[in-house]
C-alpha positions as CSV (number, residue, x, y, z in Angstrom):
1,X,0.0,0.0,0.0
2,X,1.2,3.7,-0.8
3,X,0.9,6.5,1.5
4,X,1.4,10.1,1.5
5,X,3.8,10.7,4.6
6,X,5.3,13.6,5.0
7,X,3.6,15.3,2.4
8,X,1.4,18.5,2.4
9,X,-1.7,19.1,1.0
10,X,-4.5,22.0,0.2
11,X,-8.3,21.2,-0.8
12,X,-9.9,24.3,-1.8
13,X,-13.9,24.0,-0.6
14,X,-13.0,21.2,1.6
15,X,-15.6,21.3,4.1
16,X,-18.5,19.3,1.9
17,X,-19.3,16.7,-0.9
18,X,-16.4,16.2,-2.9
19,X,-13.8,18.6,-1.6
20,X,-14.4,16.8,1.9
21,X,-14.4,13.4,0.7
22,X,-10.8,14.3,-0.9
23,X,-9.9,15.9,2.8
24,X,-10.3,12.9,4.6
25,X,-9.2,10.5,2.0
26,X,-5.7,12.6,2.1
27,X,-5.4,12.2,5.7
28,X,-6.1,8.5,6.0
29,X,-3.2,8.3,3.7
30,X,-1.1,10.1,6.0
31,X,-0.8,13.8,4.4
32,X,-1.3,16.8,6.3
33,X,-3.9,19.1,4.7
34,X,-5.0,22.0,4.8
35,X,-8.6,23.1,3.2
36,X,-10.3,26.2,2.4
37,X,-14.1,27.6,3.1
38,X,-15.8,30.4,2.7
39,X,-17.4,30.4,5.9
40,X,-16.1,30.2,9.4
41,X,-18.8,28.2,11.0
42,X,-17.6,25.4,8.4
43,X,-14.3,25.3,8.9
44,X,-14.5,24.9,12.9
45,X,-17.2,22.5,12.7
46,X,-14.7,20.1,10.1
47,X,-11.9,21.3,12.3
48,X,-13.7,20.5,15.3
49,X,-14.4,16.6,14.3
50,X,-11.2,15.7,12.8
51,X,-8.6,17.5,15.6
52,X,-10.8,15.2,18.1
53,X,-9.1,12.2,16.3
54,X,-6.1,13.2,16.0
55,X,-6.0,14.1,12.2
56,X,-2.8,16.3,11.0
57,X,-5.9,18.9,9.9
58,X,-6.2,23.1,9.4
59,X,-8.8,25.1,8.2
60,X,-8.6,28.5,6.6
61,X,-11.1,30.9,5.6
62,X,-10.3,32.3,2.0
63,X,-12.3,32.7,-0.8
64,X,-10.5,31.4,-4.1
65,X,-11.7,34.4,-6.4
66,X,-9.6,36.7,-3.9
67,X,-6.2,37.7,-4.8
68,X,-5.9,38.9,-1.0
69,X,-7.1,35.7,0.2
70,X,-4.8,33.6,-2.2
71,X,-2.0,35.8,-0.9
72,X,-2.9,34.6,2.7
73,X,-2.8,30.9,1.4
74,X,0.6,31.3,0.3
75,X,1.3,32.8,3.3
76,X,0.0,30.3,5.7
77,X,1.4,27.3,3.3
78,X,4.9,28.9,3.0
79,X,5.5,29.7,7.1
80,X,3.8,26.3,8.0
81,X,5.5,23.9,5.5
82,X,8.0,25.7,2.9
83,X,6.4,23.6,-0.3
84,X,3.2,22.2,-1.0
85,X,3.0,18.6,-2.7
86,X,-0.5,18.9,-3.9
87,X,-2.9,21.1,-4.5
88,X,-7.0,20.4,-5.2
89,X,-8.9,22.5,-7.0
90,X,-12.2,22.0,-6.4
91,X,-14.1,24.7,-5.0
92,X,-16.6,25.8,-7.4
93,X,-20.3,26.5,-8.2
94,X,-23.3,26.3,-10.2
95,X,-26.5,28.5,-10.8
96,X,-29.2,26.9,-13.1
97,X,-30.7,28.5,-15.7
98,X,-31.6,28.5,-19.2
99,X,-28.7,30.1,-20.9
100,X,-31.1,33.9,-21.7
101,X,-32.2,34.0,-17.9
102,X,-28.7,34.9,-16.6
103,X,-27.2,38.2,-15.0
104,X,-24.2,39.2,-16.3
105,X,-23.0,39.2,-12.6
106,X,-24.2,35.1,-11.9
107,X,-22.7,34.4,-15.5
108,X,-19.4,36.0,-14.1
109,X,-19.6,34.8,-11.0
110,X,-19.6,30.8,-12.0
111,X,-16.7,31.5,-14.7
112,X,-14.6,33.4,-12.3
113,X,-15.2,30.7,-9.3
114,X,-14.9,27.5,-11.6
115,X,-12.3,28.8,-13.7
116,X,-10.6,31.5,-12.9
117,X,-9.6,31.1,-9.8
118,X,-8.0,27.7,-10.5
119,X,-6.1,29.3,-12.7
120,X,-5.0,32.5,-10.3
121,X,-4.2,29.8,-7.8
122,X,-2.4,27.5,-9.3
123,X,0.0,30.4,-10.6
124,X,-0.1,31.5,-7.2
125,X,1.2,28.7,-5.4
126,X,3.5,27.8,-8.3
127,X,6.7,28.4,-6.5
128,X,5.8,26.3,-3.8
129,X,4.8,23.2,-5.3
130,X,8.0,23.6,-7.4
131,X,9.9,23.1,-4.1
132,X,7.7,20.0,-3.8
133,X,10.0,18.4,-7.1
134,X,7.0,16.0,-7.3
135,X,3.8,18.1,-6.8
136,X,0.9,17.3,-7.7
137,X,-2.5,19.9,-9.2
138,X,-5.7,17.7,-8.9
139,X,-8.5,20.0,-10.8
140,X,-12.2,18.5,-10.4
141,X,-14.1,19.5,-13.6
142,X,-17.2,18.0,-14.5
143,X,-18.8,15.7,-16.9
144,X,-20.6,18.4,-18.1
145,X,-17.5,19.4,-19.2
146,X,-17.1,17.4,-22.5
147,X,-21.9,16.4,-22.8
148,X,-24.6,18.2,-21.9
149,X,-26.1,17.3,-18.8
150,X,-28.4,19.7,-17.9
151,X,-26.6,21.8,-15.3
152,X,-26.4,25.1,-17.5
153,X,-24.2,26.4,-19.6
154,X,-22.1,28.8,-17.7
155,X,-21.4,25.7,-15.7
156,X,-20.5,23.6,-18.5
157,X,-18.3,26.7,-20.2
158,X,-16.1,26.6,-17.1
159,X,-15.3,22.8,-16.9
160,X,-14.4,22.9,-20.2
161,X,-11.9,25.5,-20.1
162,X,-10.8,24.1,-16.8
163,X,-10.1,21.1,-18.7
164,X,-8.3,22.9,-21.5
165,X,-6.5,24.7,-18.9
166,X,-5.3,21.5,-17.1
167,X,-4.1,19.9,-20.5
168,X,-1.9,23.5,-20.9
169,X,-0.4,23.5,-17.3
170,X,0.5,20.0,-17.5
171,X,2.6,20.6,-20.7
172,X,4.1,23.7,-19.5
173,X,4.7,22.5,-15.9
174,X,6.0,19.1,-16.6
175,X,9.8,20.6,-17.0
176,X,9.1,22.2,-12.9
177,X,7.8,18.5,-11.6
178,X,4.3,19.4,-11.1
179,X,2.1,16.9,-12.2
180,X,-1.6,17.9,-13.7
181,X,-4.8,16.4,-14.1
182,X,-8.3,16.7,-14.0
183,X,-11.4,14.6,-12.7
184,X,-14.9,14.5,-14.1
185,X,-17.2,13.2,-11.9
186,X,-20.7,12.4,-12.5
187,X,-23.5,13.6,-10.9
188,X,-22.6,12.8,-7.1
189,X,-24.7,13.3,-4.1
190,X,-23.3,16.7,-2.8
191,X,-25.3,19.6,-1.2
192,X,-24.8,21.6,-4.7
193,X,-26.4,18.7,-6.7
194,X,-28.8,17.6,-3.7
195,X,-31.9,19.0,-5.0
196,X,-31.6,18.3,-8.4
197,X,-31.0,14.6,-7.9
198,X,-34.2,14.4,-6.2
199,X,-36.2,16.1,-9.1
200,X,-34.7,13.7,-11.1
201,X,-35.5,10.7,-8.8
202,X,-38.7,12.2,-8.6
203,X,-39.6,12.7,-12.4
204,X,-38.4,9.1,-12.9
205,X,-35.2,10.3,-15.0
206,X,-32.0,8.0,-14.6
207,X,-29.2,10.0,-16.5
């Protein structure tokens, strides 16, 4: 069995669904982590349950679309550990709508979130995981990325670029030793997909 000793790791939006599934996952193989919420209440109540065990665990508010708050992650990683070995970006969002119903501002909002920000943090943190010499950038796209699935297409817009965007970095990073891929999950029970899967359930759909 492999394990991730000694290594360091950020989840961005690690306090629910996916991003917290990939938080503990990292600890039970033996990396220390550090995730990301927006909200404070989240991050003591995750930090709460897992210090109580033990877990190598910290939580940081920062909101991904802030260059402020992306400085403070660099920050935090840099005094704490000196390098980062791997990075997950999965905080994101969706707002569904047919494609004419959106604001300029909630089109915006789910590009600069889901694609954007990636993008700004990865560059960010660059340095960092290049101290790593085996680092590691773990994007979670979509399958909406590459079909349509019914989740909108701002949505669907920025898991395709994040795609495109993971193919570029892992070209142009490969010479630094960071490593980059993407994941594209499937509709999974989260509290962003929640509501839909039950329509669906409930309307008798099974895509």
């Amino acid at each position: 069995m492999w394990n991730l000793n000694n290594k360091y790791a950020l989840v961005t939006g690690g306090t629910k669904g996916i991003g917290k599934a990939a938080v503990l996952e990292l600890i039970e193989l033996g990396a220390q982590v550090l995730f990301t919420s927006r909200t404070q209440k989240d991050v003591d109540l995750l930090l709460e349950d897992l210090q109580k065990e033990g877990k190598k665990v910290h939580g940081l508010v920062a909101e991904v679309t802030s260059a402020e708050d992306r400085q403070k992650l660099f920050d935090y990683i840099e005094k704490q550990w000196g390098k980062l070995d791997i990075l997950v970006n999965n905080a994101g969002i969706n707002i569904r709508k047919k494609a004419n119903d959106y604001t300029d501002e909630e089109f915006r909002k789910v590009i600069e979130i889901n694609l954007n920000a990636p993008f700004e943090l990865s560059r960010k943190l660059h340095s960092l995981l290049q101290k790593s010499g085996n680092a590691k950038i773990v994007n979670v796209a979509s399958s909406a990325a590459i079909q349509d699935v019914g989740t909108g297409t701002p949505y669907a817009m920025s898991k395709a670029g994040l795609l495109q965007q993971t193919r570029s970095l892992a070209v142009e990073w490969a010479k630094d030793g960071i490593r980059v891929n993407a994941v594209s999950p499937w509709f999974t029970v989260t509290p962003l997909t929640k509501g839909l899967l039950s329509e669906k359930q409930k309307n008798g759909s099974h895509n």
